[in-house]
VMD Tcl script that builds the backbone (N, CA, C; Angstrom):
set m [mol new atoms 444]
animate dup $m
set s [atomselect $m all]
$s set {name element resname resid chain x y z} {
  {N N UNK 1 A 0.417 -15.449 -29.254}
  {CA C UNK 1 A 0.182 -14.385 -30.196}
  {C C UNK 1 A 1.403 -13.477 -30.236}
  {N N UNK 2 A 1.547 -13.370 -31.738}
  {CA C UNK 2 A 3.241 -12.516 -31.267}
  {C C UNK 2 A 2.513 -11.192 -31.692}
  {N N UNK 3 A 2.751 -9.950 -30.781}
  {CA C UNK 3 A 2.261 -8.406 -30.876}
  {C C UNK 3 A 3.536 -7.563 -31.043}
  {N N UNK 4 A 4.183 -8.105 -31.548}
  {CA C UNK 4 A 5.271 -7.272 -32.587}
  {C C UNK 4 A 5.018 -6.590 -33.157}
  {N N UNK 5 A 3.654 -7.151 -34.046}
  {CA C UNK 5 A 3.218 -6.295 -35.169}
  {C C UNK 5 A 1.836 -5.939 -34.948}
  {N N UNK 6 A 1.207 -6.033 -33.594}
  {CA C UNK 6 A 0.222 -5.633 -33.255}
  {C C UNK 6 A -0.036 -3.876 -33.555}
  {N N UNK 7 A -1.113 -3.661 -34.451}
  {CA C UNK 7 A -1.295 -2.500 -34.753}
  {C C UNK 7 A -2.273 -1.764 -33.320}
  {N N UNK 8 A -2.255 -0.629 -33.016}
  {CA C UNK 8 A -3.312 0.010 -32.119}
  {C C UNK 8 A -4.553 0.244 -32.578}
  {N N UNK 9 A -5.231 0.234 -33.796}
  {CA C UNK 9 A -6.029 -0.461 -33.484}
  {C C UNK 9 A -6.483 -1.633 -33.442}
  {N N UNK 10 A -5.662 -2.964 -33.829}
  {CA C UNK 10 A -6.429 -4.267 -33.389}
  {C C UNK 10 A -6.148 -4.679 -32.219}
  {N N UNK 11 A -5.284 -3.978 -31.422}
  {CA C UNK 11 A -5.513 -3.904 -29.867}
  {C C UNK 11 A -6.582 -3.492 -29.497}
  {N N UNK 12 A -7.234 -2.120 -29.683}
  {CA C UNK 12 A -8.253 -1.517 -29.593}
  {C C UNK 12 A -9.741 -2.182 -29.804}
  {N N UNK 13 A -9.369 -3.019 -31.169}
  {CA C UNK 13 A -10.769 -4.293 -31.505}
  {C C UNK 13 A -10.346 -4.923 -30.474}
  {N N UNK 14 A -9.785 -5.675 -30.075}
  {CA C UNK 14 A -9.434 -6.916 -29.264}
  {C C UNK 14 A -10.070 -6.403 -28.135}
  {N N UNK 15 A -9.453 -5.504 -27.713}
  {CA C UNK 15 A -10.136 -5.322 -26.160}
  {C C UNK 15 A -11.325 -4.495 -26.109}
  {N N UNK 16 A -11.845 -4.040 -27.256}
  {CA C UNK 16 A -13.662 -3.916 -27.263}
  {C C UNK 16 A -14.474 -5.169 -27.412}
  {N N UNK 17 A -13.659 -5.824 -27.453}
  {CA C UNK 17 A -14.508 -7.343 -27.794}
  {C C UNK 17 A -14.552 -7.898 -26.959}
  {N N UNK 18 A -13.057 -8.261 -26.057}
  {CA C UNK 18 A -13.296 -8.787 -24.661}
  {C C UNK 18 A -14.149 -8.161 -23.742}
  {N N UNK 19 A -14.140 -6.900 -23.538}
  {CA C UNK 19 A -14.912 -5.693 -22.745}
  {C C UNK 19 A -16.178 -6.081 -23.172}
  {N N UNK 20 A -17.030 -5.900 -24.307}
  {CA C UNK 20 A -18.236 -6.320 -25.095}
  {C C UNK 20 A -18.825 -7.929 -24.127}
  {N N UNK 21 A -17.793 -8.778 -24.599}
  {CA C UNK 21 A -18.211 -10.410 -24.406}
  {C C UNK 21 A -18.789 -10.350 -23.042}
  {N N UNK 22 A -17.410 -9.780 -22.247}
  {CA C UNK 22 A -17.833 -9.992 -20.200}
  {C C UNK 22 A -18.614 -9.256 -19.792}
  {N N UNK 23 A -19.234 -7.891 -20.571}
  {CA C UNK 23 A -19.910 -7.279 -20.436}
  {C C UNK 23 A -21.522 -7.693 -20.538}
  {N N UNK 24 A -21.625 -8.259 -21.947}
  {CA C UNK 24 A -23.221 -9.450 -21.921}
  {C C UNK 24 A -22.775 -10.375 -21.399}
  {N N UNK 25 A -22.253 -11.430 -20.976}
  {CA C UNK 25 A -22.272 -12.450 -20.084}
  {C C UNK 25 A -22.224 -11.935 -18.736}
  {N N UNK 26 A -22.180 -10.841 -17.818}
  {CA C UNK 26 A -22.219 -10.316 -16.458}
  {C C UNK 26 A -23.871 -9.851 -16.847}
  {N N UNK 27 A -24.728 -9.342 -17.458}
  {CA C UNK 27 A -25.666 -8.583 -17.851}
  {C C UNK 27 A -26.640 -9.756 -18.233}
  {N N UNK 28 A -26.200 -10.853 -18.478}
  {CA C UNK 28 A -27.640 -11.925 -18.455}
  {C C UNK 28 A -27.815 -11.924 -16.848}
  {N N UNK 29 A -26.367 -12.348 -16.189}
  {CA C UNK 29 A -26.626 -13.316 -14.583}
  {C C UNK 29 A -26.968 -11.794 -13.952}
  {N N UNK 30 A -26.835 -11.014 -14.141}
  {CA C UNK 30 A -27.251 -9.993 -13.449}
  {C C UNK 30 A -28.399 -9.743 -13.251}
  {N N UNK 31 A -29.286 -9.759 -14.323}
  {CA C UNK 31 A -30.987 -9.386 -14.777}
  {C C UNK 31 A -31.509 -10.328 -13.832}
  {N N UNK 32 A -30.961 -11.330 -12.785}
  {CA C UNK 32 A -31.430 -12.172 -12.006}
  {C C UNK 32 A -31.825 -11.437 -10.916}
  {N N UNK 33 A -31.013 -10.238 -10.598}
  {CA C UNK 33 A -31.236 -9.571 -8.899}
  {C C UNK 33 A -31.642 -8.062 -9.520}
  {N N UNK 34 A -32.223 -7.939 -11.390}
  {CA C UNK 34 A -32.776 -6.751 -11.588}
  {C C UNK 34 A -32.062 -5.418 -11.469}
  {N N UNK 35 A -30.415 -5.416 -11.668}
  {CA C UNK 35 A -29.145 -4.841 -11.365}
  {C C UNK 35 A -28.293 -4.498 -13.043}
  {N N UNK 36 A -28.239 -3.369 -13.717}
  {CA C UNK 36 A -27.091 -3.111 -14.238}
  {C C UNK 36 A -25.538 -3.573 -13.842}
  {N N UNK 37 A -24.485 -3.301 -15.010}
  {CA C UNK 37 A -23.318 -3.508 -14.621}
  {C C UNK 37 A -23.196 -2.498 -13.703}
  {N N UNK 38 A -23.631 -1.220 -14.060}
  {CA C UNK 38 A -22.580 0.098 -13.582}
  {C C UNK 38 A -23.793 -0.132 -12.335}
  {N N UNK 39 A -25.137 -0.318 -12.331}
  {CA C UNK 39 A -25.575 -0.352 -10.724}
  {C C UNK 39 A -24.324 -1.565 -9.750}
  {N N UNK 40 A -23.959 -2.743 -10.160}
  {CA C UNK 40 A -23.657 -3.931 -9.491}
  {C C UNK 40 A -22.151 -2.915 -9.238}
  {N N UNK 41 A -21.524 -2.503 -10.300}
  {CA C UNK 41 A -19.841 -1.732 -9.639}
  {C C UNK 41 A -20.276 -0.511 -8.279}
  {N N UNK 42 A -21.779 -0.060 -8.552}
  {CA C UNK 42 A -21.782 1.263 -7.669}
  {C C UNK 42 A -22.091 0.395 -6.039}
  {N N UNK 43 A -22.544 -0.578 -6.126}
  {CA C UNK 43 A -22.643 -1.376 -5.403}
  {C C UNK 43 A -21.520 -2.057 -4.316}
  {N N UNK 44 A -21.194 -2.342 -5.765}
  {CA C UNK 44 A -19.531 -3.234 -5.265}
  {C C UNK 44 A -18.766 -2.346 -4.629}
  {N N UNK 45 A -18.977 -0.987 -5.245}
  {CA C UNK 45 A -17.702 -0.123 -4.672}
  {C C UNK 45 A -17.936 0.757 -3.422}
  {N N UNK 46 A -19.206 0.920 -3.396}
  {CA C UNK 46 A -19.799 1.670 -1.945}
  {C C UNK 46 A -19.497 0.169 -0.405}
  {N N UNK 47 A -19.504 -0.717 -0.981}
  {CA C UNK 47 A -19.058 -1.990 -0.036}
  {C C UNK 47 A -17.761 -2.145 0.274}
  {N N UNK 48 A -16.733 -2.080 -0.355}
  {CA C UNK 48 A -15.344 -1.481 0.247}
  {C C UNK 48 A -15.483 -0.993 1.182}
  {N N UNK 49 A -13.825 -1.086 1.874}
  {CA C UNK 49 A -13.974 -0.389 3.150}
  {C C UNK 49 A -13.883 0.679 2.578}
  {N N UNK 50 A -14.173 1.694 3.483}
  {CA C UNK 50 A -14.504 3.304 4.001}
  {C C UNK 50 A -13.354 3.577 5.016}
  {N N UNK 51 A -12.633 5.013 4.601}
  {CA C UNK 51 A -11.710 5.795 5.324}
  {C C UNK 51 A -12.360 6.514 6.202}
  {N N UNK 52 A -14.003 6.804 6.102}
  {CA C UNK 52 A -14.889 7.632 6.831}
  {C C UNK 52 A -15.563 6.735 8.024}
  {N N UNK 53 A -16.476 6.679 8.997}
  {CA C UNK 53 A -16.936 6.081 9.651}
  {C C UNK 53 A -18.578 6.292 8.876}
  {N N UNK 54 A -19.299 7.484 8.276}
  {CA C UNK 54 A -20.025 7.691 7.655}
  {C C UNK 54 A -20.205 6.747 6.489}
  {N N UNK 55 A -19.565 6.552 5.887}
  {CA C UNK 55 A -19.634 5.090 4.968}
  {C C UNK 55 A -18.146 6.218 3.450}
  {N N UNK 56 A -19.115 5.856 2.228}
  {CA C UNK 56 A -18.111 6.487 1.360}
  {C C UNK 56 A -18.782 8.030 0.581}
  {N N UNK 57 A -18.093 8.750 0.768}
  {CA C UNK 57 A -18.457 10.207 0.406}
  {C C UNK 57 A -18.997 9.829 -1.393}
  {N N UNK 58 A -20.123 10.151 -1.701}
  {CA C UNK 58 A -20.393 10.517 -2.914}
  {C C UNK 58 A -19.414 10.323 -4.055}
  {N N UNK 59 A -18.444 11.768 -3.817}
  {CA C UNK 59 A -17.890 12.500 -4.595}
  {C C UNK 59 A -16.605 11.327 -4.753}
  {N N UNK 60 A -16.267 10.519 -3.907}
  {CA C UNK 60 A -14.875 9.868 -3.606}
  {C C UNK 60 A -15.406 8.582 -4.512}
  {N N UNK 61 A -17.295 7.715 -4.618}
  {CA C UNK 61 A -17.353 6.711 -5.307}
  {C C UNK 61 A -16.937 7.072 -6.921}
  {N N UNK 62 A -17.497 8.204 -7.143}
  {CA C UNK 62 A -17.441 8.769 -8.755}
  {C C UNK 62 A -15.817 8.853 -8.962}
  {N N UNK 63 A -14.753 9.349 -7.912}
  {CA C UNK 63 A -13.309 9.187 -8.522}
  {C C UNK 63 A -13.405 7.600 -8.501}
  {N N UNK 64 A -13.176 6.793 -7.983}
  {CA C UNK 64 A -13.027 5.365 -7.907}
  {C C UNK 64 A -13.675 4.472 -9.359}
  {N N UNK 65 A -14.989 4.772 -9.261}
  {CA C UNK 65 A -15.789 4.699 -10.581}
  {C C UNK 65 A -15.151 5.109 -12.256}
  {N N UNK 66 A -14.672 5.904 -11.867}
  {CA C UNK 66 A -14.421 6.906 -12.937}
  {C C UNK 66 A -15.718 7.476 -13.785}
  {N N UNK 67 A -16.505 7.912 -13.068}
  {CA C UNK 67 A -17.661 8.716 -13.579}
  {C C UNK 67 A -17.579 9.966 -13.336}
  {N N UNK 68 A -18.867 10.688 -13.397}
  {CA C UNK 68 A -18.900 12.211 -13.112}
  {C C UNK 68 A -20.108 12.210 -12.172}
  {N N UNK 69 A -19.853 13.044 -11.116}
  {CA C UNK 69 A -21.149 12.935 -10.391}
  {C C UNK 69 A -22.582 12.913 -10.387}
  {N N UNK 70 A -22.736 13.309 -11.619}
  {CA C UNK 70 A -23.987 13.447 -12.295}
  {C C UNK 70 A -24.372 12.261 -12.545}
  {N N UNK 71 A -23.530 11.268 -13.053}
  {CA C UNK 71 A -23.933 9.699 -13.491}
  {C C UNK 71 A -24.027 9.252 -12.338}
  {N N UNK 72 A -23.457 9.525 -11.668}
  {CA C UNK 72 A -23.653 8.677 -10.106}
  {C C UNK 72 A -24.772 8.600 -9.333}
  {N N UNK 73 A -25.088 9.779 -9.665}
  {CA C UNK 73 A -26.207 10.266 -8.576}
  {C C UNK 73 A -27.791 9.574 -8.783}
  {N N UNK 74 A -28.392 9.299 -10.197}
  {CA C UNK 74 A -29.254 8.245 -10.263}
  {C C UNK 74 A -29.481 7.108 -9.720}
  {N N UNK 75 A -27.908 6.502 -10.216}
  {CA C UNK 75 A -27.523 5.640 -9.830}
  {C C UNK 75 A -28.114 5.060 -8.611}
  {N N UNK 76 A -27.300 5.975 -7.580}
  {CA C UNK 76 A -27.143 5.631 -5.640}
  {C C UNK 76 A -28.597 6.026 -6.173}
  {N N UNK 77 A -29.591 7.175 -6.206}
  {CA C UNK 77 A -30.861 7.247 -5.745}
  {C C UNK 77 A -31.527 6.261 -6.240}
  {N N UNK 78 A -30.935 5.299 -7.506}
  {CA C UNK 78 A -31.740 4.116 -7.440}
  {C C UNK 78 A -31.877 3.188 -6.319}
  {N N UNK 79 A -30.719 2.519 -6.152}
  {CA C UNK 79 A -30.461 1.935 -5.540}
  {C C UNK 79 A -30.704 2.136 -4.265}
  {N N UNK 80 A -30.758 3.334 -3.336}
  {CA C UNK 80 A -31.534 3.615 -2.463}
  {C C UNK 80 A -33.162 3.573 -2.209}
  {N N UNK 81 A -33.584 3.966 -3.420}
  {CA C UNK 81 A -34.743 3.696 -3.197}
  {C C UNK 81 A -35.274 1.960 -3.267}
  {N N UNK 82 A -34.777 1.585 -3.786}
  {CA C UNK 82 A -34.557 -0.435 -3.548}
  {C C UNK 82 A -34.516 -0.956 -2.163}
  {N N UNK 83 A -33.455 0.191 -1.608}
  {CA C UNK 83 A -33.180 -0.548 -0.483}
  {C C UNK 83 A -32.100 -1.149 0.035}
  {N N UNK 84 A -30.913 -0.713 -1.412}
  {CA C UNK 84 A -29.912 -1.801 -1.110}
  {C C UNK 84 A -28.765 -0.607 -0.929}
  {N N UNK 85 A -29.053 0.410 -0.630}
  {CA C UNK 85 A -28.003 1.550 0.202}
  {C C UNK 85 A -28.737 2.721 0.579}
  {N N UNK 86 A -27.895 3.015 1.568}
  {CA C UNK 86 A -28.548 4.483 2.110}
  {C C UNK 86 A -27.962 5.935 2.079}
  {N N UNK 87 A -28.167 6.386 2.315}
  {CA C UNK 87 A -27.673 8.091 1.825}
  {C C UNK 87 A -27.773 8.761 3.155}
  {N N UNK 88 A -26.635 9.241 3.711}
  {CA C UNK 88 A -26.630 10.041 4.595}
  {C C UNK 88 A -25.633 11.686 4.543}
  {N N UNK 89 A -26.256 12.808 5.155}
  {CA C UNK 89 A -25.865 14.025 4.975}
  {C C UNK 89 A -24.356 13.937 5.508}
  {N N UNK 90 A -23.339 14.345 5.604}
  {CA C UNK 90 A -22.669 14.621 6.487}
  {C C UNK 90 A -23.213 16.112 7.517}
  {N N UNK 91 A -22.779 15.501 8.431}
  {CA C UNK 91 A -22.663 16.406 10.223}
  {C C UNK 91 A -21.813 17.405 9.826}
  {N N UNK 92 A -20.698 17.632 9.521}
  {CA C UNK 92 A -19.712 18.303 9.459}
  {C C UNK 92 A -19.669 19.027 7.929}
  {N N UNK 93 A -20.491 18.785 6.545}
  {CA C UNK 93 A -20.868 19.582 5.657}
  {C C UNK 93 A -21.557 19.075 5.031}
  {N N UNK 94 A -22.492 19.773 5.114}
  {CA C UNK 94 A -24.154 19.539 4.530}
  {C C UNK 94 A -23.951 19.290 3.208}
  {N N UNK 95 A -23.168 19.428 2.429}
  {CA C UNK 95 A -23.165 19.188 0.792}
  {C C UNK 95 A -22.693 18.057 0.306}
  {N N UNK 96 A -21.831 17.409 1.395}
  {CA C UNK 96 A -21.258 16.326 1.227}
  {C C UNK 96 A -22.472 15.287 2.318}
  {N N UNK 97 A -22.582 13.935 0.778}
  {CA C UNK 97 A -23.895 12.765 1.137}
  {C C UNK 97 A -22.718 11.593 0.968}
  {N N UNK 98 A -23.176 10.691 2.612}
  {CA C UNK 98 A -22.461 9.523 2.416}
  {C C UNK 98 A -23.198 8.215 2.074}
  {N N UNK 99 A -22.710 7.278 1.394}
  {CA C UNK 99 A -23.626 6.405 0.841}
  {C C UNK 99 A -22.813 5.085 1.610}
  {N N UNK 100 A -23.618 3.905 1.675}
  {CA C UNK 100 A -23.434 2.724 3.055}
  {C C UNK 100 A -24.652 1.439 2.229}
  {N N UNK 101 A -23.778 0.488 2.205}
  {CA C UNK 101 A -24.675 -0.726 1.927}
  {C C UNK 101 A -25.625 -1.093 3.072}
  {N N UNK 102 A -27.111 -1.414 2.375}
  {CA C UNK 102 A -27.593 -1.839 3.533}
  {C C UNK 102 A -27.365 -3.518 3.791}
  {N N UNK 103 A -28.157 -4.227 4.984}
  {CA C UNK 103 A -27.987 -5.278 5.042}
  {C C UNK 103 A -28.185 -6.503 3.746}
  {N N UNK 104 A -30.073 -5.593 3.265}
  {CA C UNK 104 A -30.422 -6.436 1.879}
  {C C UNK 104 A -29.231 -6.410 0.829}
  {N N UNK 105 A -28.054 -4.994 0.511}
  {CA C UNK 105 A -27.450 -4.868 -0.193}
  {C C UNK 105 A -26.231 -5.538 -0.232}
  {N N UNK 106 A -25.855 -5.596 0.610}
  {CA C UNK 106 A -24.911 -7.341 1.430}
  {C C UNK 106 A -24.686 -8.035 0.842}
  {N N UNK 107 A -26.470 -8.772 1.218}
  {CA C UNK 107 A -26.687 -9.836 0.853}
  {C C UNK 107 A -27.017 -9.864 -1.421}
  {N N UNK 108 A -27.248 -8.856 -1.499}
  {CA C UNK 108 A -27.047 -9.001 -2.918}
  {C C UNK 108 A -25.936 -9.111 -3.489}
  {N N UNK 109 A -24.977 -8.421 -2.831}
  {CA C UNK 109 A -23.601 -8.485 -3.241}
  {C C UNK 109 A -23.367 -9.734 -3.187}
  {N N UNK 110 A -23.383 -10.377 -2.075}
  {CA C UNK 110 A -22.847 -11.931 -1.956}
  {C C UNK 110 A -23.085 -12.652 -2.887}
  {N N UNK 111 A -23.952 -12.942 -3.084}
  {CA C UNK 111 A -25.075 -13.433 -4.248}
  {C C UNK 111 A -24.662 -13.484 -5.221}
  {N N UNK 112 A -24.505 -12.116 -5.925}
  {CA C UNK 112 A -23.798 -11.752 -7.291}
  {C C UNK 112 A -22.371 -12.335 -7.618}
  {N N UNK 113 A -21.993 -11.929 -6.570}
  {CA C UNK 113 A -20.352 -12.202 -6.415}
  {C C UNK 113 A -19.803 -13.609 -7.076}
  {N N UNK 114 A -20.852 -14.789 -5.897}
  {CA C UNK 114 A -20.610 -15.860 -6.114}
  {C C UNK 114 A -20.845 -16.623 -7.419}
  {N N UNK 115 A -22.138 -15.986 -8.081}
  {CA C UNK 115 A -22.789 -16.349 -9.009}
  {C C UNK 115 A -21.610 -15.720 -10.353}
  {N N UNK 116 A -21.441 -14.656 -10.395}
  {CA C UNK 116 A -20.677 -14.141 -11.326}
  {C C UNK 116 A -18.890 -15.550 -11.105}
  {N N UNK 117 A -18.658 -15.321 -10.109}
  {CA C UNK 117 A -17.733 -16.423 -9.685}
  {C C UNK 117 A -17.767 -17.493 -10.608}
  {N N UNK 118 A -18.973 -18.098 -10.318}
  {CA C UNK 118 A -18.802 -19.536 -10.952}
  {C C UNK 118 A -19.064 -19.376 -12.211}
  {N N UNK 119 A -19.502 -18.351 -13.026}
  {CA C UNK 119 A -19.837 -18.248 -14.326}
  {C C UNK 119 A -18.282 -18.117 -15.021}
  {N N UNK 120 A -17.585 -17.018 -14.424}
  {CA C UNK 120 A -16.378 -16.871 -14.831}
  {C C UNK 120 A -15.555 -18.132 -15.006}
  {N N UNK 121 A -15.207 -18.764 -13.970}
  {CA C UNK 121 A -14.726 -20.230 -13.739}
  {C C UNK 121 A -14.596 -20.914 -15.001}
  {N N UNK 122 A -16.282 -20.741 -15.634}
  {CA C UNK 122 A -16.666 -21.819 -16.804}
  {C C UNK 122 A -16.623 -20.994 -17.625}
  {N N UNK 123 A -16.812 -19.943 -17.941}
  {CA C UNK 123 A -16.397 -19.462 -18.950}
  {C C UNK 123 A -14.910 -19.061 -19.662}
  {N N UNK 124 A -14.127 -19.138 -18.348}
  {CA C UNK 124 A -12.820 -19.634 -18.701}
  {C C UNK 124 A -11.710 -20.675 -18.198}
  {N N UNK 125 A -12.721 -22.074 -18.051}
  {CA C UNK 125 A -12.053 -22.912 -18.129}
  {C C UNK 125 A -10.968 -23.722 -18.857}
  {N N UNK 126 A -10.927 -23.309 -20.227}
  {CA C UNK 126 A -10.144 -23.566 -20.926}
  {C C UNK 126 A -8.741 -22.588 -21.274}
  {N N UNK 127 A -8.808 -21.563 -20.580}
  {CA C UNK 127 A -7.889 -20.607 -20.242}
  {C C UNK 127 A -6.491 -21.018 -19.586}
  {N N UNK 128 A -5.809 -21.398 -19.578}
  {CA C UNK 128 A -4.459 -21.594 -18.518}
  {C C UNK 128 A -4.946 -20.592 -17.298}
  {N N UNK 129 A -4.536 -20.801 -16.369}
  {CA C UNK 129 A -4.316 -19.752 -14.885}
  {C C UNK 129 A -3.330 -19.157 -15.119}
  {N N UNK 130 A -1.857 -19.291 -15.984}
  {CA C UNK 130 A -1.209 -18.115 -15.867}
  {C C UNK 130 A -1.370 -17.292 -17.004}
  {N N UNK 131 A -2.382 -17.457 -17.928}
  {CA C UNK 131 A -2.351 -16.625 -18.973}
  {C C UNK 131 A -3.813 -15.646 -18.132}
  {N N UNK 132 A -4.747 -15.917 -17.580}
  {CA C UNK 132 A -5.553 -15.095 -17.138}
  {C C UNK 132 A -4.601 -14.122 -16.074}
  {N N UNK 133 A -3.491 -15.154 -14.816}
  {CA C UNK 133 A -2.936 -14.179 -14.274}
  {C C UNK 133 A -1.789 -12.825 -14.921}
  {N N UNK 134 A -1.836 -13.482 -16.390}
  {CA C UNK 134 A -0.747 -12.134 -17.029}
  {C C UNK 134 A -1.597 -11.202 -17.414}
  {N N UNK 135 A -2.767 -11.797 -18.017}
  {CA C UNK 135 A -3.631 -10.633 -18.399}
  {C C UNK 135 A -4.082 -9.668 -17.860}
  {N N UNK 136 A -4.355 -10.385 -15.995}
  {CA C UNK 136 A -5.195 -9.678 -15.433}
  {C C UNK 136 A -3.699 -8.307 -14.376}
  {N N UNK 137 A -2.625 -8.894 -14.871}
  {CA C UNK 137 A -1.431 -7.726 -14.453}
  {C C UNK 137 A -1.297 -6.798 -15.555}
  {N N UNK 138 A -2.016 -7.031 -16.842}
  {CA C UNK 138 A -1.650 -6.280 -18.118}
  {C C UNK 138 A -2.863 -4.940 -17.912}
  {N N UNK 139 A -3.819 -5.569 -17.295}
  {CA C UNK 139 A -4.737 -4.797 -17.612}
  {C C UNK 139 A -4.982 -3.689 -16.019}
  {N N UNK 140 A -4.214 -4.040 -15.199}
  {CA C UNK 140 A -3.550 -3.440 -13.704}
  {C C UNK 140 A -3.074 -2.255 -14.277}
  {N N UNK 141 A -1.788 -2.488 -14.927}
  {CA C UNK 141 A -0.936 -1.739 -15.032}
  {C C UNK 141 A -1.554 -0.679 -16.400}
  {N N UNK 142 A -2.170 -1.098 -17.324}
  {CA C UNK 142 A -2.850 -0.027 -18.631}
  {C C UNK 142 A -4.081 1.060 -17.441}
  {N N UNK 143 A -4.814 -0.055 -16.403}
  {CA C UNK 143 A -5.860 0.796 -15.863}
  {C C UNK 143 A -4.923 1.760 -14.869}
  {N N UNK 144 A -4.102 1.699 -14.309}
  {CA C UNK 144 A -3.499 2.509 -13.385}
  {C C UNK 144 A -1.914 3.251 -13.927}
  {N N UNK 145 A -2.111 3.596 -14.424}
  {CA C UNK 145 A -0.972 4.550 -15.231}
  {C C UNK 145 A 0.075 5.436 -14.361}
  {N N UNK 146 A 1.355 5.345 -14.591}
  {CA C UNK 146 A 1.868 6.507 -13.315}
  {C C UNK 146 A 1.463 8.044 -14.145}
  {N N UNK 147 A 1.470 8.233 -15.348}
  {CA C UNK 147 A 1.000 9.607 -16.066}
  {C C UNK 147 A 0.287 9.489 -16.666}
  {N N UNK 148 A -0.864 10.511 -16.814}
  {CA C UNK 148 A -1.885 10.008 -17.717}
  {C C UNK 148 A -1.303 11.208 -18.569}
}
mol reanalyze $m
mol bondsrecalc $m
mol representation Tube
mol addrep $m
């Protein structure tokens, strides 16, 4: 594709469409473990390691996320009440809640992971490997900006 003459917005279509597509194809295999996208990322991302021994501060998933704490906070209390993370106060300031996968939540992750895995695979099998690996440096470098 030559983007010489790529206008901003059919960049803009293009990548609401890709965003759109992986978005319902993650959202069928998902409805399997009864999980949103943004529950399966709050998931994914409270499972990272932790700089804390407490697990990951609240306030630190929502920068990572890029949400606002307010969206978050359903969220984890969903998912806590499931079972598949827990919520703890901090010792050292009561306002600050750390959130920690539980074991069941683990094991959902795994699950997902793999399953989303092999869907991807086939859904872009006909892809070259170095055109997914340019894309997936294109879209590195647009998500992580040195200035916003």
């Amino acid at each position: 594709m030559d983007v010489s003459g790529l206008t901003m917005f059919q960049a803009c279509l293009l990548q609401a469409r890709a965003e759109r597509t992986l978005h319902a194809l993650m959202q069928r295999h998902l409805q399997e473990w009864n999980l949103t996208k943004m529950q399966w990322l709050v998931l994914a991302a409270a499972n990272e390691q932790s700089r804390q021994d407490e697990g990951h501060a609240m306030s630190e998933l929502a920068r990572v996320l890029d949400i606002r704490l307010s969206q978050l906070t359903p969220l984890i209390c969903d998912l806590n009440e499931r079972g598949l993370l827990s919520i703890a106060i901090s010792s050292g300031d009561k306002r600050t809640k750390y959130v920690t996968v539980t074991t069941k939540g683990r094991k959902i992750i795994t699950e997902t992971e793999n399953a989303l895995r092999a869907v991807m695979r086939q859904w872009l099998a006909d892809v070259p490997i170095n055109k997914i690996s340019s894309y997936m440096d294109v879209v590195q470098i647009i998500g992580n900006p040195k200035s916003a």
